[in-house]
MDAnalysis code that builds the backbone (N, CA, C; Angstrom):
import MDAnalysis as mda
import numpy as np

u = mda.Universe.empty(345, n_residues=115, atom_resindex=np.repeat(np.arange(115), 3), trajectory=True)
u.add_TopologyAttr("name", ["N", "CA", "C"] * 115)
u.add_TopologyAttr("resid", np.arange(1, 116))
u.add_TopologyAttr("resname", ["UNK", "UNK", "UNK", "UNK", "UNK", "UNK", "UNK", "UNK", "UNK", "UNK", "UNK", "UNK", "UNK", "UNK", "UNK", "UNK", "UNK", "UNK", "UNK", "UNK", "UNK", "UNK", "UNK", "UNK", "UNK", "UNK", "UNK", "UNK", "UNK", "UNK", "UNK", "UNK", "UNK", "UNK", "UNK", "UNK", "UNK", "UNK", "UNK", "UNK", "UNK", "UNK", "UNK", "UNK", "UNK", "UNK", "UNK", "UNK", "UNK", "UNK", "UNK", "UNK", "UNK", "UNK", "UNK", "UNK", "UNK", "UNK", "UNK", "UNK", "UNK", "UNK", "UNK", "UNK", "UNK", "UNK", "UNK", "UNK", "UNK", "UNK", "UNK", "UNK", "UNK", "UNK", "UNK", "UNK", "UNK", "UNK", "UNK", "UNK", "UNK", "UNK", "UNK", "UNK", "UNK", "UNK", "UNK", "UNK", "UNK", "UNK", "UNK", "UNK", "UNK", "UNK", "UNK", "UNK", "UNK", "UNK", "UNK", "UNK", "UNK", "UNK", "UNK", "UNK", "UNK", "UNK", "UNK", "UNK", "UNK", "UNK", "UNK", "UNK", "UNK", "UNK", "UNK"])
u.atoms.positions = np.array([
    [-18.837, -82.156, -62.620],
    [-17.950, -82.567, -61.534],
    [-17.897, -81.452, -60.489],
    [-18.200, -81.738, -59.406],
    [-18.075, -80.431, -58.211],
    [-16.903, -80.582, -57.322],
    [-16.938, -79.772, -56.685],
    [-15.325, -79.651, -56.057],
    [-15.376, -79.976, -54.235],
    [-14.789, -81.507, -54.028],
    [-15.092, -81.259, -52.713],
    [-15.465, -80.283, -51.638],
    [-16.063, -79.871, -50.673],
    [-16.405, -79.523, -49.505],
    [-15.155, -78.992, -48.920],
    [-14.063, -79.947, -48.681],
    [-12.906, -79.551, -47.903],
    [-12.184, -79.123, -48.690],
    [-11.976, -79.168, -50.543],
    [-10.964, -78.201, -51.173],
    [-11.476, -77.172, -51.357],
    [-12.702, -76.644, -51.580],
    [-13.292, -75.438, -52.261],
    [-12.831, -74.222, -51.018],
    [-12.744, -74.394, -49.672],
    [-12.161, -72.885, -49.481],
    [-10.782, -73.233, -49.463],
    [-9.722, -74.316, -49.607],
    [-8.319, -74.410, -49.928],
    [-8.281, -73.546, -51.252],
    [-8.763, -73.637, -52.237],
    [-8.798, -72.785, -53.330],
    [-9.333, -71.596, -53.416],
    [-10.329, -71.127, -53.098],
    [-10.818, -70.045, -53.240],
    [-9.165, -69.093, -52.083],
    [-9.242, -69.504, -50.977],
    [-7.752, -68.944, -50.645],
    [-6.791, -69.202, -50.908],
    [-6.215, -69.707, -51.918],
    [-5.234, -69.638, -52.505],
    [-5.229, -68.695, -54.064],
    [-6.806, -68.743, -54.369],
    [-6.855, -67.441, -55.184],
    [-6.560, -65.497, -54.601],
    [-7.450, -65.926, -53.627],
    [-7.726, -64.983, -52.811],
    [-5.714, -64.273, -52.229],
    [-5.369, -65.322, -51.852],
    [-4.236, -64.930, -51.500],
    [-3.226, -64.523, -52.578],
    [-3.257, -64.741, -53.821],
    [-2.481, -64.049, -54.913],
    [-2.931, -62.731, -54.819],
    [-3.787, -62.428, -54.594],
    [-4.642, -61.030, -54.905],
    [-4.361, -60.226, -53.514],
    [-4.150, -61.011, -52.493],
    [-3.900, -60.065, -51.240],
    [-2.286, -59.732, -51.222],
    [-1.459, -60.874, -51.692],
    [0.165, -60.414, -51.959],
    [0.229, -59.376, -53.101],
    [-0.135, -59.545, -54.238],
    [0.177, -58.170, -55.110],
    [-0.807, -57.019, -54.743],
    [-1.472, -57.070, -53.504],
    [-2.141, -55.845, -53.153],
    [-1.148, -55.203, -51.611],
    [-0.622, -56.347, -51.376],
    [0.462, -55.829, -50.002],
    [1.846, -55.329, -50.894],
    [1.922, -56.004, -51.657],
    [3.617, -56.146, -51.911],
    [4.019, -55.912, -53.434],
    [3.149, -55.780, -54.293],
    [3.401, -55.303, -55.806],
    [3.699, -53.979, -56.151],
    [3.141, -53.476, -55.550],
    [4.257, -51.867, -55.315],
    [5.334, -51.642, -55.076],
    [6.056, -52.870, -54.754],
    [7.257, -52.396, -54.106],
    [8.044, -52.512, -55.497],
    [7.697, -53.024, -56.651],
    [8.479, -53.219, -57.718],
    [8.303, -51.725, -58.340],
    [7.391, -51.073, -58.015],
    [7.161, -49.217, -58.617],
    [7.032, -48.625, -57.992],
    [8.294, -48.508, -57.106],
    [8.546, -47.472, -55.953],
    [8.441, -45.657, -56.244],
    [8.876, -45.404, -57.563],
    [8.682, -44.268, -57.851],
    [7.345, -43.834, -58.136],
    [6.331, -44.381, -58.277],
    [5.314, -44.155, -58.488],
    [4.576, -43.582, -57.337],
    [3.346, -42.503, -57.391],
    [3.208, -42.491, -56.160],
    [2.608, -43.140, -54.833],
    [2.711, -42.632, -54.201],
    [2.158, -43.361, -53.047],
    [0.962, -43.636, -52.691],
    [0.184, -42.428, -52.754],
    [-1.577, -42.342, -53.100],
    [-2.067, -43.469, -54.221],
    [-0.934, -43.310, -55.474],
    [-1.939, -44.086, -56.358],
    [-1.714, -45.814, -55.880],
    [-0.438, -46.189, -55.518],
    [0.026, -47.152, -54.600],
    [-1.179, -47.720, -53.888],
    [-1.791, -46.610, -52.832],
    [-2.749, -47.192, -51.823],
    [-4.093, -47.600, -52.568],
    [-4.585, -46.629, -53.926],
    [-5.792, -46.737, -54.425],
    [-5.892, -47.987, -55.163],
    [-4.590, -48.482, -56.376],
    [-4.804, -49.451, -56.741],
    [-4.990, -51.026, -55.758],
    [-3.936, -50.797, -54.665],
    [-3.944, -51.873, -53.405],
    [-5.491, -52.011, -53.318],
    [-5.809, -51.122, -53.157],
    [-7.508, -51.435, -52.314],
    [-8.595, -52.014, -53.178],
    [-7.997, -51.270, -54.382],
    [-8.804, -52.389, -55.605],
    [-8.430, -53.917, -55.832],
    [-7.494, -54.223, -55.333],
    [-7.243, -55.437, -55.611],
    [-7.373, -56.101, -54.682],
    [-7.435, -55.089, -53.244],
    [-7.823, -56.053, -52.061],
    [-9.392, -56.172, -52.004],
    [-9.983, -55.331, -52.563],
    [-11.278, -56.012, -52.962],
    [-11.665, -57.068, -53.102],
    [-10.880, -57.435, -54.664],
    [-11.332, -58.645, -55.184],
    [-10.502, -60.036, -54.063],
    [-9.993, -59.725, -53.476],
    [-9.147, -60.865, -52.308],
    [-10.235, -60.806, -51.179],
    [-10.788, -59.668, -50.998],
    [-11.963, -60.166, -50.150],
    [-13.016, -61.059, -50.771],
    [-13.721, -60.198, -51.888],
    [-14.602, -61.362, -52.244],
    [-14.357, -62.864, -52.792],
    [-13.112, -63.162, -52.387],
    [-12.741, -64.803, -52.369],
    [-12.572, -65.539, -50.709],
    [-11.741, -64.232, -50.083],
    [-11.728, -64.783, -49.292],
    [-12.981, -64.802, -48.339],
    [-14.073, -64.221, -47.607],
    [-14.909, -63.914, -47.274],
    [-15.744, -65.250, -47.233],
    [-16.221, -66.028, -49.033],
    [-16.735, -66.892, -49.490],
    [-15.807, -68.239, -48.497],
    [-14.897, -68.569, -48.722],
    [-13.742, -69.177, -48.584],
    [-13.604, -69.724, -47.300],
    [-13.708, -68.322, -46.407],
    [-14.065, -69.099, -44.859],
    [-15.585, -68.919, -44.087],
    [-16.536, -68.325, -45.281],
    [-17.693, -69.116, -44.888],
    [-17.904, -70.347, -45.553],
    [-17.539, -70.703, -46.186],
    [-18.108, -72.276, -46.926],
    [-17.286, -73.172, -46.048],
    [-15.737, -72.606, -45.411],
    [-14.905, -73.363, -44.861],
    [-15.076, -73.689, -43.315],
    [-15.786, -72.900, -42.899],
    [-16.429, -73.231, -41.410],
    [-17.202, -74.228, -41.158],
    [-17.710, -74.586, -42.487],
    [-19.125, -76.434, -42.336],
    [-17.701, -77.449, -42.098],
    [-16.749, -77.150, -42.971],
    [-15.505, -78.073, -42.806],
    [-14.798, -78.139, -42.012],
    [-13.720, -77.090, -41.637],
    [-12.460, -77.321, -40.200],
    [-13.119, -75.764, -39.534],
    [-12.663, -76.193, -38.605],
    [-12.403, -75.259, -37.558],
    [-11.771, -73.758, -37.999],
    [-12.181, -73.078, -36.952],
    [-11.223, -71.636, -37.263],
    [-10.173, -71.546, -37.326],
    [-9.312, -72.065, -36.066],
    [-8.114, -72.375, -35.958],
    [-7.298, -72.627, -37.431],
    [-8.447, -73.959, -37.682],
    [-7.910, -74.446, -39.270],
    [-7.578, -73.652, -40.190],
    [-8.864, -73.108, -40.281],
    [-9.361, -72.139, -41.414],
    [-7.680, -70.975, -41.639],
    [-7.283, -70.461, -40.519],
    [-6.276, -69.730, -40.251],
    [-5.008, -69.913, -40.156],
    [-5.248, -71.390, -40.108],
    [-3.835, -72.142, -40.663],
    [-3.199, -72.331, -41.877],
    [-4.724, -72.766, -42.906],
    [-4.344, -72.814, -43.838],
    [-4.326, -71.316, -44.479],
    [-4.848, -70.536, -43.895],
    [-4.766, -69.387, -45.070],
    [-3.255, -68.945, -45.067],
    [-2.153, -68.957, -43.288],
    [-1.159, -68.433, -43.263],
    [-0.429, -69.961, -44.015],
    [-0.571, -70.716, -44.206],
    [0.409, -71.245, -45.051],
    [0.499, -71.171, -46.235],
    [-0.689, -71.212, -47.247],
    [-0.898, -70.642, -48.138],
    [-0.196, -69.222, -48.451],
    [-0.412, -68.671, -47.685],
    [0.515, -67.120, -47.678],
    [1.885, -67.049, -47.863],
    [2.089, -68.111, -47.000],
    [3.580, -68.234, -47.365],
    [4.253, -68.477, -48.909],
    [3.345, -70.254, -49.081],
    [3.844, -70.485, -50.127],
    [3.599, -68.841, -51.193],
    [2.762, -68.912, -51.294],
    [2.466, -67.765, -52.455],
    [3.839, -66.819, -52.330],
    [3.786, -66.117, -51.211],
    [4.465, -64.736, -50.955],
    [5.868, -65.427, -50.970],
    [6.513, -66.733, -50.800],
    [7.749, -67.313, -51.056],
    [7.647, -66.853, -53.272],
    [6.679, -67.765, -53.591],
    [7.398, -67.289, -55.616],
    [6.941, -66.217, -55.724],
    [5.737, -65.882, -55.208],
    [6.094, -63.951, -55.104],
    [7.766, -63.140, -55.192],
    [8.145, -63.454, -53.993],
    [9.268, -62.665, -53.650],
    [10.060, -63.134, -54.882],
    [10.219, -64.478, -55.098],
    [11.134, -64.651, -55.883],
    [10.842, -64.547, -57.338],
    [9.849, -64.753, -57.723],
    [9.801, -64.537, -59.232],
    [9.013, -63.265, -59.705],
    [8.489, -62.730, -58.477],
    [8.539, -61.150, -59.214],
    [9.004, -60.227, -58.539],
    [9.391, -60.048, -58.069],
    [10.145, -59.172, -56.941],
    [11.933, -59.555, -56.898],
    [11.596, -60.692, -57.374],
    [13.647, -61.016, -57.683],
    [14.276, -61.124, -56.305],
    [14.035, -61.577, -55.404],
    [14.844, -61.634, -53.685],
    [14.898, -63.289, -53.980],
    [16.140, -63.509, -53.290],
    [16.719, -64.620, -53.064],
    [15.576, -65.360, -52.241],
    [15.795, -66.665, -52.201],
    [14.742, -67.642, -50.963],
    [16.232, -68.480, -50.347],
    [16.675, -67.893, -49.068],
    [17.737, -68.600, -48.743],
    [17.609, -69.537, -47.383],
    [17.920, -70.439, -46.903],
    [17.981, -71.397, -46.289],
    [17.498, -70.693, -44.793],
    [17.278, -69.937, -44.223],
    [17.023, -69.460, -43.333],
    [15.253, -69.245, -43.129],
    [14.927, -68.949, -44.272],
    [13.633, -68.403, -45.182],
    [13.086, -69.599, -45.097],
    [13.154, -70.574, -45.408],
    [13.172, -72.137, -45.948],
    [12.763, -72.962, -44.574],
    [13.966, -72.562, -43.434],
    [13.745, -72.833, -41.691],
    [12.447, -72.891, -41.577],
    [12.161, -71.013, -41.263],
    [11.122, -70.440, -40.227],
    [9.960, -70.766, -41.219],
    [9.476, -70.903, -42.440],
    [8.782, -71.309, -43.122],
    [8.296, -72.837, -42.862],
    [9.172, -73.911, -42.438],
    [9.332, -75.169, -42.100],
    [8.654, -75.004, -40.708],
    [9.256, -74.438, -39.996],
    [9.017, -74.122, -38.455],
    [7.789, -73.975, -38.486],
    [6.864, -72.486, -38.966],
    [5.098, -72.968, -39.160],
    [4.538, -73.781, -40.178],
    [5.023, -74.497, -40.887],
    [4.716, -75.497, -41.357],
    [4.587, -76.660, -40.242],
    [5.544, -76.769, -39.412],
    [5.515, -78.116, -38.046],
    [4.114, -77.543, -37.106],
    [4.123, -75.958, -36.985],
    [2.911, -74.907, -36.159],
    [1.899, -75.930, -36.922],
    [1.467, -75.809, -38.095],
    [0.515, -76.578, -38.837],
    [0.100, -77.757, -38.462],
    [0.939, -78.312, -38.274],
    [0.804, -80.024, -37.873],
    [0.031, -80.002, -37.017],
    [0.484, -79.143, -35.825],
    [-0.163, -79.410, -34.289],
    [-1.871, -79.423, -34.444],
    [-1.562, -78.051, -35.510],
    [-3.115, -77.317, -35.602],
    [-4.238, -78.547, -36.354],
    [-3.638, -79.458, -36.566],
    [-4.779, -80.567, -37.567],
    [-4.216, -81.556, -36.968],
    [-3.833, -82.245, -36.214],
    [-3.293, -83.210, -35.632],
    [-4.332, -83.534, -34.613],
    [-4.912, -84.912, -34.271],
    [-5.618, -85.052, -33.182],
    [-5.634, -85.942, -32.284],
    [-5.229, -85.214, -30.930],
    [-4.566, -86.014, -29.865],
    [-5.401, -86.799, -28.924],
])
């Protein structure tokens, strides 16, 4: 069974994007730790978020547009970095969060919508 054309870079960035949030933002749970080693492990893990993402929006360019391509990766981002924050990092997701999240979510629409 192969994986559609139009999901295979939806997935590969949505892998890709787990790996770019705990390479931005997983440190912040081991603040005492240092900072150097902070940046060295980040870069290892943003590694492996490149080699997904890289794949991801070349296979994804035969499919949508750039525009697209950049739409979906920042929504994707969101969702992720939304149970990020909250289930490992422990920060509230409060109704405000929920808005401006909604708000480029509607940004989205425009971007695949055809007039």
């Amino acid at each position: 069974m192969s994986v559609p054309a139009a999901l295979t870079p939806i997935l590969l960035l949505a892998c890709s994007n787990v790996f770019m949030t705990f390479a931005w933002y997983g440190h912040l749970k081991y603040k005492s730790s240092p900072l150097l080693l902070a940046i060295v492990a980040s870069w290892g893990i943003a590694f492996i978020e490149y080699c997904l993402a890289v794949p991801a929006n070349r296979l994804g360019s035969s499919v949508y547009s750039t525009a697209q391509l950049k739409t979906i990766q920042e929504v994707i981002t969101l969702v992720v970095f939304a149970g990020f924050s909250v289930f490992y990092l422990k920060e509230a997701f409060t109704w405000n969060h929920a808005v401006g999240f909604a708000l480029i979510a509607l940004g989205a629409f425009f971007i695949f919508h055809r007039w």
